[in-house]
Every structure is written in structure tokens, then in C-alpha cells.
N, C-alpha and C positions, 0 to 999 in steps of 0.2 A: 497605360495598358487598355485594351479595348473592353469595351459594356461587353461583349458577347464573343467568345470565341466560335471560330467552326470545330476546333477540336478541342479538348484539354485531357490530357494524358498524366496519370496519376505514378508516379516515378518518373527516373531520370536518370538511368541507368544504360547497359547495352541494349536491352529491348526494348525499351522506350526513343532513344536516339535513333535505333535501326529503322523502327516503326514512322518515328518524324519525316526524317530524309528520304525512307522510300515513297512517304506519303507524299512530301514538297514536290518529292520529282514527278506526281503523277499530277497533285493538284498544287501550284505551287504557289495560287494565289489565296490558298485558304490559311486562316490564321490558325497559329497551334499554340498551346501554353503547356510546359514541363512542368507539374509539380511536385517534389522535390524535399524529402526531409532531412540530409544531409548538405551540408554546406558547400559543394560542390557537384559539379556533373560526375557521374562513373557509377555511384551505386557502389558493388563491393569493389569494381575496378577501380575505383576514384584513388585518388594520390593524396598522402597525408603532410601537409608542414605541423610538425611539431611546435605544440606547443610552449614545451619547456627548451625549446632551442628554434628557433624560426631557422634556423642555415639548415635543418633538419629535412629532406625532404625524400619521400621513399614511398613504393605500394606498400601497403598494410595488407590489402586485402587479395583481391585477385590477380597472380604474379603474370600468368602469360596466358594466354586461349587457346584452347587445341582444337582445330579446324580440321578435318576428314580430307585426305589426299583428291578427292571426287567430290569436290563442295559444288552446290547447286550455282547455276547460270547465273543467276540472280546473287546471289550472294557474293558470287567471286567479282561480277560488274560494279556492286557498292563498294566493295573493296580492294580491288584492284589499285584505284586513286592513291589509296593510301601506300601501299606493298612501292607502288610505283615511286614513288617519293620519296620512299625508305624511311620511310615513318611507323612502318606495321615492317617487322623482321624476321626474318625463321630462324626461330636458334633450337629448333631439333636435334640436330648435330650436336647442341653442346650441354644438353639434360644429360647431367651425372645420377646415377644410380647408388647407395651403399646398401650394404647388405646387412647382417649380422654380425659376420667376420671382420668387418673395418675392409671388404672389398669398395672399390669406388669403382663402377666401369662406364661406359658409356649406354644412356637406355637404349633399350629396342622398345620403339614404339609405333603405333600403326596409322599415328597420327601425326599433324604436321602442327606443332608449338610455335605458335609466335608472340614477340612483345612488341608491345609499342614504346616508342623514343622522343624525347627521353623518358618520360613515363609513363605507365599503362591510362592513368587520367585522356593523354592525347589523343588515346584511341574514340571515344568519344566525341572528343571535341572535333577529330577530323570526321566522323560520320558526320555530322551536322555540317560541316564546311564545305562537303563533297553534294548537299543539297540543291537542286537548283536556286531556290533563295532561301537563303538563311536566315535574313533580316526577319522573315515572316513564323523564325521558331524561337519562342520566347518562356525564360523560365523563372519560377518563382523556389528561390532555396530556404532551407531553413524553415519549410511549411509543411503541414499533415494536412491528408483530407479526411478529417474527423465526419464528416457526413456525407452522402449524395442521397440528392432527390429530384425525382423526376416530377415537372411542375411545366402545364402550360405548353406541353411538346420542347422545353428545353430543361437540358439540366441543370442543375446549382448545387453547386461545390462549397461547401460549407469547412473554413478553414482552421486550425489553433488559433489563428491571430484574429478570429470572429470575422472572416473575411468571404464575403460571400462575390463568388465566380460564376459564370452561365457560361452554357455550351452548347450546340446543336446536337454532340456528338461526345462521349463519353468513353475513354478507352483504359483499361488496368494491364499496366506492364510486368505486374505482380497481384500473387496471388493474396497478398498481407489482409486486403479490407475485405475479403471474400473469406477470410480462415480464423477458426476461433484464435488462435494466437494471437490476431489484431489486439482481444483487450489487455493480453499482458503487456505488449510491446507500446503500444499505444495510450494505455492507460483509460479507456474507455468501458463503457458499459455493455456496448453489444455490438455486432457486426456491422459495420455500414451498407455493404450489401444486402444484407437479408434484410436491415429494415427498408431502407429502398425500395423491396420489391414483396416485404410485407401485405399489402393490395393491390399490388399489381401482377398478371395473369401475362407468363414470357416464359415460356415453357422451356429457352436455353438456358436464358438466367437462373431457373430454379435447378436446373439439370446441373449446372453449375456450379451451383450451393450445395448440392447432395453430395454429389460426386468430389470437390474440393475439402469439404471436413475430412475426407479419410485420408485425404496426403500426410505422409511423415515427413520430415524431415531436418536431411545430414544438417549438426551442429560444427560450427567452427570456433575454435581459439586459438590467439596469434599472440605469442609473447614475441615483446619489441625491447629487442638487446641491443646498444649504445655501443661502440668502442672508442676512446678517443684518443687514443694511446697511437700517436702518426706511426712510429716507428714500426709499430708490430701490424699496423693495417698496410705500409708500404712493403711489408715482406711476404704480403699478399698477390700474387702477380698477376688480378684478374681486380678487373673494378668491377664485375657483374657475376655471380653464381646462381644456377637455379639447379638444385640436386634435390632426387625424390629419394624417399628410405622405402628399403625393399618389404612387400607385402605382410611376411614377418615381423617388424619392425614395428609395420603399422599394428598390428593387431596386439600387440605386446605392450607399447606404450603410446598409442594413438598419434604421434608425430606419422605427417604427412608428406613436408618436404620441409626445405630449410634457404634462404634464399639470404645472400651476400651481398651487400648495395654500400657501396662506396658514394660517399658522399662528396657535397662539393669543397668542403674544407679539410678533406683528405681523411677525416676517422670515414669511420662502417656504422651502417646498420646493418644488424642480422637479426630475420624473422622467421620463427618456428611455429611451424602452421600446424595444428592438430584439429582432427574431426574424430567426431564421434555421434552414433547412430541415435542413441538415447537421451543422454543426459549429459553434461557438459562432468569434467574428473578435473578439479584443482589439483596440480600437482607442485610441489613445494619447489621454490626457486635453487634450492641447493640440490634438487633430489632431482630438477630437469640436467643440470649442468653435469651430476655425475652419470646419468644417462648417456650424455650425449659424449663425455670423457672416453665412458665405455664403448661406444660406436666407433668415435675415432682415433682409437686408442693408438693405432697406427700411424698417423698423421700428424705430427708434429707444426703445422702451421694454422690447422683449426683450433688444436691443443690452446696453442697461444693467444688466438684469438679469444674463447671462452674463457680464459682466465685473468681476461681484462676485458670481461664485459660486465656492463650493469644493464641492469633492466629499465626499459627508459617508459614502458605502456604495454600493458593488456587490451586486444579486443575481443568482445563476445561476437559472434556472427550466429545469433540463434536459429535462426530461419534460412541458412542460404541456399541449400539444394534442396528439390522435392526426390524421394530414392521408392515414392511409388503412387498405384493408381493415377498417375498423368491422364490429362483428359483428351477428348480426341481433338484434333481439327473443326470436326464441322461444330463445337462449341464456340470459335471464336465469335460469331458477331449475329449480334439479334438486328433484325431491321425493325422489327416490331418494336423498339425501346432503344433502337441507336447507340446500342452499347457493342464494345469490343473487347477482346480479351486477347491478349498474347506476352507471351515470356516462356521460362524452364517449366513453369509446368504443364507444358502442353506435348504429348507426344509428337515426336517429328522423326522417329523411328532411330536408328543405333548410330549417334551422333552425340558430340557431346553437347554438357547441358547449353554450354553457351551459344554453340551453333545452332541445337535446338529453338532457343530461345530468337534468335536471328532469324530463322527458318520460317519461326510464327511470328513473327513481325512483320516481314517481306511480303506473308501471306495474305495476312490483315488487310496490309495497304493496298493487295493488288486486286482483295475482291470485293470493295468498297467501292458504291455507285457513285 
């Protein structure tokens, strides 16, 4: 790896990826380094192989991306490559709705859902493949950046693994080392941002740090349910389900949607996604299952399903959406201190978070001298 990058980019996620490739394409011979605290590329979109079963292999986290029917020039140009390939899908059409009443119908939505194939992980990986050179975006997984300091007109990345990085250029594809939750999540003493810029005088970066303490935000949990029972997963006639519960629903027992993923040795996975505004609500594994009996009390094929599932893994997702005070655009990028900012917490007006977050990436890269 190089003494010095021209970029290094703190995540590895969708708006850190978007951020890369728009950038490769503009400067394609600067060096860029991902880093990266989860064991793969994607961030929440990443793809899980199971541990207690390696043939196991499924999203946990982010099922599809909902893209605005009127997506910007720029956006739709990055991804196009991919749509084209048939690697990024529309499956709009086939978002199931239930209700209360154990209705199932088809949603109406004003948006356009797509997945990537076979897993939402690839959507990622083809951002970066779709760069004009790729060889020149390089990542380090399984790393935190427990510090940055600006030293000598370059930066230095100070790692978990006591690994010390430089950069000309300095970019956060999330808002984690800018937000007092860094020391829960992180295990650290203070924010790496604000000491950073503890004596230093950068009137966006501090704008930054004010304005980022007040974000909330949506909590997520995802119980990861196992079936291995061939018989009753092959009386299933769909190897892929993404169905949302109706507003109701949500508010009553915080289930968000519910997602059906046949695997390659013929059992399912089924992941039950709940958010919640506040505070994460454990809810007893017997007391989810009769929930959701009652939901589909009607449906004799989910019935079956649920009562040959076990619970294979929980995830917490404490941090995943910001649901306020987003900050503006013109925060993204100090020339005065070479630092950048782009991801969901950035406003990019009524869009969703993930195109949001794309939006301010795209942006990043294309107003950078």
C-alpha cells in the first residue's frame, strides 16, 4: 500500500463507493484508500455468510434501494452500467404490502425499488467496477479510524490496529466519528472529529460538529430466522420475497418489512426488520412468532414456514438512518483543511436516504479541484 494516499475515505459503504468511482472517473489517477470496519464492502447493504453455516448466505441488512422515478443525470449515468447488465433490478412490481387483516396486495409506491443480483453486497462492488480504474481504489476491512489529525498539511489516520495512514485529502462517508455515539459504538473516549479540530480554526468543520450533535436517529433490528425443513421451503413458489407491513403494523409492533431468501441449498432465510425512533424494544422470540401467526393468520404457506423456523442471529443497526436536522450541501467540503463530508446525512431534498446519500457523493466528487 502506498506511504501517502491522495484520498482516504472513512467507510465503505454506498456513499463512500459512489464517492470513489465518481471520483476515479474524474481523477482517475489519484489514489483512494476505503476504510472499512466491517468485514466486507456494502456497509448496511453488505451480504452476510453465516457463520454457524457457511452455505448460508443472505442481506441482513439493506434489502433493496428505492430510487425516485426522476433520478438526477449523474446518478442514473453511474448506474445505468449496472441496470444494464441486469445486475441492479426493478422489482417494484413485486413489493407485497399486509395489512392488519392478513390483506396481502401489491404496494403502491412512488418510488422505483431495486435489488441487486445475486446480492445487494454486488451493488457496491459494481460501483467501483464501473470506475474508470479500479486498480487505483483500495480497501482496508476489519479497521476503525479511532483518530484523525491534521499534521504538516497532510492527514494521518490513526487506526485500531495502531496503524498509522496519510492523505492529502480526507473524506467521511458517515457521520459516526463526527457524532457523540462514536464513543458507544467505538469504545472510545471522545470524538475524533472535534479533537481534530480542537485548534484548528475551519468554520465548516465546526458548523459541522454543531449542527451533527443534534441528529437522531432510526434504530434498527433484524431477527435472522433459518428454515431447513426442504419440504416446506419447496412449497414455497417464489425463492425471493420483499413484503412491507402496513403503517399500522408498524406502529403497533415496530416490524418494518419481512424478507424471504431461499438459499443455495434449498432451506430459507427469513429476516424481520424492525426500527424504532428511540430505543431498541426486545421482544421475546415466542411473542415475535405469535405476532406474526396473527398477521398471517390467513396464509397457510407463511403459517408453515414460521413454525419450522429457528432463530439463526440478531443484528443491532443502532445508527442507521439520520430522521433529522440534516445538514446542508454547501457543508460538504472545506478547502481550507481538505476535508469532505458526504452520505444520508446530508440534505438532498425528498429523496430517499440512500439516493440522498448518492446525491452527496456525486456532488463531493464533482466540486473538488
Amino acid at each position: 500500500m502506498n506511504n501517502i494516499y491522495d484520498f482516504i475515505v472513512i467507510g465503505a459503504g454506498i456513499s463512500a463507493c459512489t464517492f470513489a468511482s465518481a471520483l476515479n472517473n474524474r481523477f482517475p489517477d489519484n489514489s483512494i484508500l476505503l476504510i472499512e470496519h466491517g468485514r466486507r464492502i456494502g456497509g448496511r447493504s453488505t451480504t452476510r455468510n453465516s457463520r454457524k453455516n457457511i452455505s448460508l448466505e443472505f442481506d441482513h441488512g439493506l434489502p433493496a434501494i428505492s430510487l425516485s422515478k426522476d433520478m438526477s443525470k449523474d446518478l442514473y449515468t453511474l448506474i445505468s452500467p449496472i441496470i444494464q447488465k441486469k445486475i441492479l433490478i426493478d422489482i417494484t412490481k413485486d413489493i407485497l404490502i399486509i395489512n392488519e387483516f392478513g390483506q396481502i396486495v401489491e404496494a403502491s409506491l412512488s418510488q422505483k425499488i431495486y435489488r441487486c443480483l445475486p446480492f445487494m453486497i454486488n451493488f457496491c462492488d459494481e460501483l467501483i467496477k464501473v470506475s474508470t480504474k479500479p486498480n487505483n481504489i483500495n480497501f482496508l476491512f476489519q479497521t476503525l479510524a479511532v483518530s484523525i489529525i491534521r499534521k504538516n498539511s497532510l492527514w494521518e489516520v490513526k487506526t485500531n490496529h495502531q496503524r498509522l495512514l496519510k492523505s492529502k485529502n480526507v473524506i467521511l462517508s458517515s457521520s459516526l466519528i463526527a457524532h457523540p455515539r462514536c464513543i458507544d459504538i467505538m469504545k472510545i473516549n471522545s470524538i475524533p472529529l472535534y479533537d481534530a479540530f480542537k485548534n484548528l480554526k475551519d468554520d465548516i468543520v465546526h458548523s459541522i460538529l454543531r449542527k451533527t450533535i443534534k441528529q437522531e436517529y432510526l434504530k434498527r433490528k433484524n431477527y435472522i430466522f433459518h428454515v431447513s425443513n426442504l419440504k416446506i421451503v419447496n412449497n414455497f413458489d417464489q425463492k425471493y420475497l420483499h413484503m412491507q407491513f402496513s403503517e399500522c403494523l408498524h406502529e403497533d409492533f415496530s416490524f418494518e418489512r419481512i424478507i424471504f431468501q431461499v438459499q443455495r441449498d434449498g432451506s430459507m432465510i427469513i429476516i424481520l426488520h424492525c426500527s424504532y425512533i428511540s430505543t431498541f424494544v426486545d421482544i421475546q422470540l415466542e411473542q415475535i412468532f405469535q405476532i406474526l401467526r396473527r398477521i398471517f393468520i390467513k396464509e397457510k404457506k407463511y403459517l408453515n414456514l414460521f413454525d419450522h423456523a429457528i432463530l439463526l442471529d440478531t443484528m443491532d443497526w443502532r445508527a442507521s438512518q439520520p430522521i433529522n436536522n440534516l445538514l446542508s450541501k454547501e457543508l460538504q467540503w472545506s478547502s481550507i483543511s481538505n476535508i469532505g463530508f458526504c452520505g444520508d446525512w446530508f440534505d438532498f431534498g425528498d429523496f430517499s436516504r440512500v439516493e440522498s446519500a448518492m446525491n452527496s457523493s456525486i456532488r463531493l466528487a464533482k466540486i473538488l479541484i
